[in-house]
Structure formats: structure tokens, C-alpha cells
N, C-alpha and C positions, 0 to 999 in steps of 0.2 A: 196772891199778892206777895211781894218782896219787897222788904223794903219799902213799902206804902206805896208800892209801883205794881201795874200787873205783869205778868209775866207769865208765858207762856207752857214751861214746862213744870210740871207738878215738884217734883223730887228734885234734888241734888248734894251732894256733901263738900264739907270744906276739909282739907288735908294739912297742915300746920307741922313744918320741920324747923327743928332750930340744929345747929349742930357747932357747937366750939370749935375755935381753933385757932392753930398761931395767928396773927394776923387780924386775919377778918373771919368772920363765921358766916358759916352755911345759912341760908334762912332761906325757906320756900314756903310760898302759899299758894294752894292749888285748888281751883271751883273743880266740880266734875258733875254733869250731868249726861242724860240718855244723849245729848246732840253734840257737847262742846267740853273741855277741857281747858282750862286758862288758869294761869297766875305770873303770879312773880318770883323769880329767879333769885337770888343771890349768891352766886357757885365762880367757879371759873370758866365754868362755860361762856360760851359767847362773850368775851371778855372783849372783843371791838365793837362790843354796845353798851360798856362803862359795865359799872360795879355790879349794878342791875339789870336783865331784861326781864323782859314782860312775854310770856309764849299762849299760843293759842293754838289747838289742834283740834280741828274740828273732822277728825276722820280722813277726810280726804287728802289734806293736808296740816300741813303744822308752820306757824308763823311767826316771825320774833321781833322785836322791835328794843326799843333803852326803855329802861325801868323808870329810870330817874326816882331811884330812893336811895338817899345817903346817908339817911342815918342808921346807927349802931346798936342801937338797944333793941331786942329781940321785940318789944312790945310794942313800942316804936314802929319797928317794920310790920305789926302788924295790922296797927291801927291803921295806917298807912294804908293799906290793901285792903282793908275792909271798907275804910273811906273811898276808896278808888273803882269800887267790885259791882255797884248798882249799875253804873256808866259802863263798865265795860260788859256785865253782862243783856244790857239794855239795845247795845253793839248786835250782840249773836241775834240777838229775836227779831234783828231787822232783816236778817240775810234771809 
């Protein structure tokens, strides 16, 4: 069970970076298990998918889409992805 949800793979860890800086800060949150790899982004990467994306690399390949998270506060961003993490890993165990 996850999350009051079952779920198929036993294991996985969650990855949490914050990182300051002028501007805007670094923030990622990353799922990682034996199948799938996902989170949320806040970098300059992929910056023609707004402030945020959202990546998924499931091995074979790797996917990205807008984050759509705009707030600022580290904690914020991450309540944010934890509220958002059932659904999206709910996603992979359909594939």
C-alpha cells in the first residue's frame, strides 16, 4: 500500500534538492523505483515548459511535460509534489 492506494512495486525512495540562488532556486523532487524515475524539476532546464517541468524516465525512454508549480518556498514546492506523487505514480502501474 501507498498512500492508502495499492501499488505494485515493493521499494522506492524519494530524492529532495533544494538549492539557492540569485533569482529563483534550484528545487527537485525525484520518485525512484526498480521500474520508473519521475518528479519535478525547477532548473533551467526545459525552460519552454515554464518555471517547472515534470520528467519521467521509465528506461526506455524519458518524458517531459510543465510542472505548473509556482510557488517559491522550498516547502511549498514540496508539499506540492507530494500532493501530486499518488496520481502520478498511479500513472506508471497502469502502463
Amino acid at each position: 500500500m501507498f498512500l492508502g492506494r495499492a501499488f505494485p512495486r515493493s521499494e522506492g525512495r524519494i530524492e529532495v534538492r533544494w538549492r539557492p540562488r540569485e533569482g529563483t532556486d534550484m528545487q527537485r523532487v525525484q520518485w525512484i523505483d526498480a521500474e520508473v524515475s519521475l518528479g519535478w524539476h525547477k532548473d533551467d532546464d526545459h525552460s519552454d515548459l515554464g518555471t517547472t517541468h515534470f520528467q519521467v524516465d521509465s528506461g526506455d525512454e524519458i518524458g517531459y511535460g510543465e510542472g505548473r508549480i509556482e510557488v517559491e518556498a522550498p516547502l511549498s514546492f514540496l508539499e506540492t509534489c507530494f500532493e501530486r506523487l499518488p496520481d502520478r505514480l498511479a500513472d506508471t502501474a497502469r502502463t
